[in-house]
Structure formats: structure tokens, C-alpha cells
C-alpha positions as CSV (number, residue, x, y, z in Angstrom):
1,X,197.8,161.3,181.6
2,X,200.3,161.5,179.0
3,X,203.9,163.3,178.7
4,X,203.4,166.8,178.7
5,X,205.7,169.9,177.2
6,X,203.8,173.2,178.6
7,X,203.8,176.5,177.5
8,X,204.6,176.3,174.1
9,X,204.3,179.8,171.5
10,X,201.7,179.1,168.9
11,X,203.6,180.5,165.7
12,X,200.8,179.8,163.2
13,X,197.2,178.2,162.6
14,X,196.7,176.4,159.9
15,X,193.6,174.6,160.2
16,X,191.0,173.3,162.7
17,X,193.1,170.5,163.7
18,X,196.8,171.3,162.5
19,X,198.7,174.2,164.2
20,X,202.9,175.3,164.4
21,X,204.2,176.0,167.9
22,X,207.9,177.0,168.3
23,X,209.9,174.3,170.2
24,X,213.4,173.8,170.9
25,X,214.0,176.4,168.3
26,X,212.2,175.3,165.7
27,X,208.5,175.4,163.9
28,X,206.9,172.2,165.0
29,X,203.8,171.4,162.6
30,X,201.5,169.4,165.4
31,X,198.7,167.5,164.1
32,X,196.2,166.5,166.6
33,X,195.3,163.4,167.5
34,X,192.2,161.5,167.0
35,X,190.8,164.3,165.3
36,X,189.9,165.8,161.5
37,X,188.3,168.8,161.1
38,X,187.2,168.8,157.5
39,X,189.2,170.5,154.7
40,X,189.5,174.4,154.2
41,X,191.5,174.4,151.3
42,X,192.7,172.6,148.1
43,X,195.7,170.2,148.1
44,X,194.8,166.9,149.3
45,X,192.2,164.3,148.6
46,X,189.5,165.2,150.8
47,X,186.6,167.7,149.5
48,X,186.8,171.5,150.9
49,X,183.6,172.1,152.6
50,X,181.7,174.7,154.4
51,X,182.0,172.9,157.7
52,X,185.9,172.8,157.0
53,X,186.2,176.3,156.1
54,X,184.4,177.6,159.0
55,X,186.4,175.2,161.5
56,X,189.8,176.6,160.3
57,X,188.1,180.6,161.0
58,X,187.1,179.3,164.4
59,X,190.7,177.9,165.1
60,X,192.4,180.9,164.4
61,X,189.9,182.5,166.6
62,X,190.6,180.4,169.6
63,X,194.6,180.5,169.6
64,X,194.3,184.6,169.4
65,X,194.3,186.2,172.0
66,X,192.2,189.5,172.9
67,X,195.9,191.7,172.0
68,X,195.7,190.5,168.3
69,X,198.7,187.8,169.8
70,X,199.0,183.7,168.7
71,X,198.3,182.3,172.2
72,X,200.6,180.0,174.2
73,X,199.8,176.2,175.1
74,X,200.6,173.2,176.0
75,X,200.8,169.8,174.4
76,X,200.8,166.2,175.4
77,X,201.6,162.7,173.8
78,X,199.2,159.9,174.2
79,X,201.5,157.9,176.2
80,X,204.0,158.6,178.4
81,X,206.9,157.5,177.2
82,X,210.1,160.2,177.5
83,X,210.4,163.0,175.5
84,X,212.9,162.1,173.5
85,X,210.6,159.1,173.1
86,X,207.7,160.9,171.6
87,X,209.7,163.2,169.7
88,X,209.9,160.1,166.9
89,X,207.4,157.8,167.9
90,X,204.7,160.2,167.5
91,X,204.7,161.5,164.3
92,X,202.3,161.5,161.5
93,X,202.7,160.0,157.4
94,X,204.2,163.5,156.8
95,X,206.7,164.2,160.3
96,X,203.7,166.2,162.4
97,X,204.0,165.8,166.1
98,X,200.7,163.7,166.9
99,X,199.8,165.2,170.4
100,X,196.7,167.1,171.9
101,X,196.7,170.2,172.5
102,X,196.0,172.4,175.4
103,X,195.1,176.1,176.1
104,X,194.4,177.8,179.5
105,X,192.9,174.3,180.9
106,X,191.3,173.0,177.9
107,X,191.9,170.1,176.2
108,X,191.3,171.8,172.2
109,X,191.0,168.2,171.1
110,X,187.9,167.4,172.7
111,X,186.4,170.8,172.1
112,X,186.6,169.8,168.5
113,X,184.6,166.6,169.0
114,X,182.3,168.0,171.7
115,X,181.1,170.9,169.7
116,X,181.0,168.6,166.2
117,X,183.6,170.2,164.4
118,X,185.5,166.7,164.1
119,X,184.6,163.5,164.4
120,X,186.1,161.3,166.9
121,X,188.5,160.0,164.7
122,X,190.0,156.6,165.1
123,X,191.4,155.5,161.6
124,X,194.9,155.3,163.2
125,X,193.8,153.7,166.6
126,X,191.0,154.6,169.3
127,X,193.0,157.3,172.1
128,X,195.0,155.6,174.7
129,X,193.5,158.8,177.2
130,X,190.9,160.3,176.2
131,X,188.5,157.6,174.6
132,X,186.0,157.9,176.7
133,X,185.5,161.3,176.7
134,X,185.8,161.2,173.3
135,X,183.5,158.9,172.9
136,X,180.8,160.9,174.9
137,X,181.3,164.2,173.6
138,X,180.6,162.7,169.8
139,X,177.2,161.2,171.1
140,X,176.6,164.4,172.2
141,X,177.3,166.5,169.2
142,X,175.4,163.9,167.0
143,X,172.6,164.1,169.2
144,X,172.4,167.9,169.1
145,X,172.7,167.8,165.4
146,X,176.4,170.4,166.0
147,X,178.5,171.4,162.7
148,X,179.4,168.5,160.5
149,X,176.8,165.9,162.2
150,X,173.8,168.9,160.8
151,X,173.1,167.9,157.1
152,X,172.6,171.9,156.4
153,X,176.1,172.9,157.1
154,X,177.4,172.0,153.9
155,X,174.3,171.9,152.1
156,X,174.9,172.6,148.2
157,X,178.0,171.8,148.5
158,X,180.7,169.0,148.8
159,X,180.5,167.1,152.3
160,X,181.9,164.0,153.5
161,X,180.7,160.3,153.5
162,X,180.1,160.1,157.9
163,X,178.2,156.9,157.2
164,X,180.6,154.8,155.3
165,X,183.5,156.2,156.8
166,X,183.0,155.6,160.6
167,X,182.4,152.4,160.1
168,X,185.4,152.1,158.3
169,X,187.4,153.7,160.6
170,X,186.0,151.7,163.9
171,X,187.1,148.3,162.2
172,X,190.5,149.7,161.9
173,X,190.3,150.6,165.4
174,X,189.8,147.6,166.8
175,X,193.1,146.0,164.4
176,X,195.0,148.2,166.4
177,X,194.0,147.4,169.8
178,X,194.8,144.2,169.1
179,X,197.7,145.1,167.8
180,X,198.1,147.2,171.4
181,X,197.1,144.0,173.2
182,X,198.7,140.9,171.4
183,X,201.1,142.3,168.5
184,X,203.2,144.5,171.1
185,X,203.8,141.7,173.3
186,X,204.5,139.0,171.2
187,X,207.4,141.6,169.2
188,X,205.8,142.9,166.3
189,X,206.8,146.2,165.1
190,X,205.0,149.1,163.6
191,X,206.5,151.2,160.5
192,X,205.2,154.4,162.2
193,X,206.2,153.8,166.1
194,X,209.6,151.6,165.4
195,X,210.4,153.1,162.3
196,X,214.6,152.9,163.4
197,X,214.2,149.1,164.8
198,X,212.6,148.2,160.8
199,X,215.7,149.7,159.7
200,X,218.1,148.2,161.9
201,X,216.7,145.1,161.3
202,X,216.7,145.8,157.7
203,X,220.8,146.4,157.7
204,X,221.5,143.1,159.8
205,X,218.9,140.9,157.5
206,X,216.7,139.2,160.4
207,X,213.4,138.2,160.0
208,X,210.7,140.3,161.8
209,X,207.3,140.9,162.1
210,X,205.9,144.4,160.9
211,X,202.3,145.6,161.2
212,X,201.3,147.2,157.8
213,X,199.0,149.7,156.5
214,X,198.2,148.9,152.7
215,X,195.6,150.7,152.0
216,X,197.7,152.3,149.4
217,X,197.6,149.0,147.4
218,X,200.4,148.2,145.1
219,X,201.6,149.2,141.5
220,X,203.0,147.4,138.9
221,X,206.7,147.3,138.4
222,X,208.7,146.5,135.1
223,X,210.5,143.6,135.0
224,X,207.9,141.5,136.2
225,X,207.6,142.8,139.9
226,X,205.3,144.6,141.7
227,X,205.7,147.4,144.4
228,X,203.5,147.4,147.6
229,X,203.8,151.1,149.8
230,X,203.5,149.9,153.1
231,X,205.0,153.4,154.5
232,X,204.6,156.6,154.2
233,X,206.6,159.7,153.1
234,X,208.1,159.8,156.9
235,X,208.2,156.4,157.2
236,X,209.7,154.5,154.1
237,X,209.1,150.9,154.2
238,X,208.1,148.9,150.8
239,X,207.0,145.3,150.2
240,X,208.3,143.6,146.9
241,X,206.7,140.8,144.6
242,X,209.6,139.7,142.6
243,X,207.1,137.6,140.0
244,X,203.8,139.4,139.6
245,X,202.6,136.7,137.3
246,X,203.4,133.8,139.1
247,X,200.8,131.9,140.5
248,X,202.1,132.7,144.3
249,X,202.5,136.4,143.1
250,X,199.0,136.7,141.8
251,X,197.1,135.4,144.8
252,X,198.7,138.1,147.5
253,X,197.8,141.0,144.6
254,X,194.4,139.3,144.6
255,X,194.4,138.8,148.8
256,X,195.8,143.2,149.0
257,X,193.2,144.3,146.7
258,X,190.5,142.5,148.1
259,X,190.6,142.5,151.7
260,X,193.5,145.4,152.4
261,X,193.5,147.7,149.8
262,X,191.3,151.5,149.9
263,X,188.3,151.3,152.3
264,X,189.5,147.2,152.8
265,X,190.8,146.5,156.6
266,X,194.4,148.2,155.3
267,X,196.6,146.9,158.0
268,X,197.8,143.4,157.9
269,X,200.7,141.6,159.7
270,X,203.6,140.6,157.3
271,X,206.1,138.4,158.1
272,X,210.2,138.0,156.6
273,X,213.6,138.8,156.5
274,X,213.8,142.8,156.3
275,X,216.9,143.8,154.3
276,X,217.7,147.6,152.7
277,X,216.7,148.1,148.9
278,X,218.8,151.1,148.3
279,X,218.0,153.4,151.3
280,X,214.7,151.9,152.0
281,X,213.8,148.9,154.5
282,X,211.6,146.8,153.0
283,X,210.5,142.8,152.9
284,X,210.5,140.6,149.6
285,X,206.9,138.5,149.5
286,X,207.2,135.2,148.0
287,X,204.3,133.3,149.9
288,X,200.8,134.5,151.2
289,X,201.6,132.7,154.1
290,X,203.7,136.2,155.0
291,X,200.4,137.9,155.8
292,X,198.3,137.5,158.3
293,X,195.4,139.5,160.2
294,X,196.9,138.1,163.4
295,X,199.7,138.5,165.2
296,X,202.3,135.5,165.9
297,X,201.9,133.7,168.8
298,X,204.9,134.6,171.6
């Protein structure tokens, strides 16, 4: 069981798996873990879909109650660290709490996978509570042919790629329980979860270890140079090439394109002396030996 904050106001719905609640006085956008409902409305990559739109009508069903009213519910972290704890460490690319959510007994989280309006989604990591159960319910809903696992619900219309992206997803999964298993203990640090330790680090200059998601790939940079995101718009943490067309340069552009970059295995330990480039954290990359698909030894 994780850390739990109960009885929190819903304040808005604003998908099938994103909601606002009011706590300690302000809107809190909560995004739910291992979960994603598919999209009901432009703005992001994803396709919107029939399965997406009729997920989001559903939500705003279920958090409704029979006065016309948002509902009330309680949420809880996937660990159970503090509070204050999860306040930072879970949070999402864009600042949403990452919790599950709960409403008169009911974990909303696994309804969503149980009834096939979500996969069971572990891009970010398999869940530390529920995985099991999560597991389960998505056999179930794909065996009963539910929502988005029924080829007719968004028939004639855009739908998402289930068969390369599970896949996809469960190989990611598994870099991040060993990154649960081996990189924790042996010090390595995580731009999402130790996102004030990088930075610390970053204004003393000491060498750490940082688990990295580039899936974003890199960009060219005048000057020679090229830019790898290895952040996110929470979580602000580059890497740097100073000489793109160096020998050295060109094989970890070659190494990020080809086995990190897009669908690739995106997260990748890098290793170096963390210093601040403005008011950013980041780690200059001068030799491929810097990343690694393992974690150091401890």
C-alpha cells in the first residue's frame, strides 16, 4: 500500500486518465499512473479517437455525483515515502501528481484497465502495487475484446498502434526494474525522482551517475555542438557534445539514434561530472564510454 491523502474535492475532469482535485489550496492536475486512456482532443502527439473521446464522457460520468456535484476521492502514491516526499518525486514531464486515484472504495486506475479503456501502461516503469492486478485485469479486457482491445471502436477512424507499442513499452519496463533493483543501490540518480540531488550535484561539480530517457534524440547546435534533451519541461537536465564532427562526437550521435532514440530502448545510464549551463544541470559527453545500459557496479 502506498501513501495515501483521502478525501480530496475533485475540481475538474479532464480526461479519462487526468483529473484536478483541490489540495492544500490549490488545483492539483493528477495524472494517473500506469495508465492512458486514448486522446479526446487535439494538442499533443497522439491521434484523437473514438475510444478516447468516449473514455473522457465516461470519466466525467464517474466523478459526478447523482446531485450534478464533482465527487470527492482519495489518492495514493506508489510508494510510501512521506508526503512531502511524493509531493516532488512523483510528478510527471509536465508537474502532474502521478498517483492513483480512488472513489468510494475503488481503485479508478484499475477500472480503466479492467474494463479496456487503458492499457496497462508501463512506458515509465511496471507499478510498484498494483502490477499484478493490473496485469490480470488487461488479460481480461483483451480476452473479452472491451473498448480499445475491440478493433470496431475506432473503426474509420484514427486508432493507436497496440501491437508495436506494448512491446515497446514492456522493454522499457524491464530497464527500469533494473534500474529499481541495481541502479538505486549502487547510487544512480534519476532526472525525474532526484531531480534536486542532479542539481546539487550540478552546483558543486561532482561526477554522478544519471539514468536518462533519450528518446527525444538530439539536435544540432551551431558552433559545432550538439544538444541531447535528456529532461523534460519539469525536469530540465541536457547532455552536450562539444564537437559534433569529431570522430568521438559522431559515434554517440550514431550510438542515440540507433539504439535510444524514438521507439529505441530510450533510457541509458550516463556517466560525468554534472555542472550548471546557465540555469540548467546538465553533463558534457566527450567519450561513448559515458553510456551504458548498465548500471555501475557498487
Amino acid at each position: 500500500m502506498g501513501t495515501r491523502i483521502e478525501n480530496l474535492q475533485v475540481t475538474k475532469v479532464v480526461d479519462g486518465d487526468t483529473i484536478k482535485v483541490l489540495l492544500n489550496g490549490k488545483n492539483e492536475s493528477l495524472r494517473l499512473t500506469c495508465v492512458d486512456t486514448e486522446e479526446s482532443q487535439l494538442g499533443g502527439s497522439k491521434p484523437v479517437t473514438n475510444a478516447g473521446k468516449a473514455a473522457s464522457q465516461m470519466a466525467k460520468a464517474y466523478f459526478t455525483d447523482a446531485n450534478g456535484s464533482l465527487t470527492r476521492v482519495s489518492i495514493e502514491f506508489d510508494t510510501d515515502d512521506p508526503v512531502d516526499v511524493d509531493d516532488h518525486k512523483h510528478r510527471d514531464n509536465f508537474g502532474r501528481l502521478l498517483c492513483y486515484v480512488h472513489k468510494a472504495g475503488e481503485n479508478y486506475n484499475l477500472k480503466l484497465i479492467r474494463e479496456g479503456w487503458s492499457p496497462y501502461f508501463v512506458k515509465y516503469g511496471r507499478s510498484r502495487i498494483c502490477h499484478e492486478a493490473f496485469t490480470r485485469a488487461e488479460v481480461e479486457a483483451q480476452a473479452d475484446n472491451l473498448v480499445i482491445w475491440d478493433p470496431n471502436t475506432n473503426q474509420g477512424g484514427p486508432a493507436r498502434d497496440y501491437a508495436t507499442l506494448v512491446p515497446w513499452w514492456a522493454l522499457r519496463a524491464l530497464v527500469v526494474e533494473d534500474y529499481r533493483e541495481r541502479g538505486i543501490p549502487a547510487g544512480v540518480l534519476s532526472v525525474r525522482l532526484d531531480y534536486q540531488q542532479i542539481i546539487a550535484a550540478a552546483n558543486a561539480s561532482i561526477p554522478i551517475t544519471v539514468l536518462c530517457d533519450l528518446q527525444g534524440g538530439y539536435q544540432e547546435w551551431s558552433g559545432g555542438g550538439a544538444l541531447v534533451y535528456a529532461g523534460s519541461p519539469y525536469h530540465k537536465f541536457n547532455l552536450w557534445i562539444p564537437d559534433k564532427n569529431s570522430e568521438t562526437g559522431q559515434r554517440i550521435l550514431r550510438l542515440i539514434d540507433r539504439r535510444y532514440a524514438e521507439q529505441g530502448r530510450g533510457y541509458v545510464y550516463v556517466s560525468g561530472t554534472a555542472e550548471m549551463y546557465h540555469d540548467k544541470p546538465q553533463i558534457v559527453l566527450t567519450d561513448i564510454a559515458q553510456l551504458s545500459d548498465f548500471p555501475p557496479a557498487h
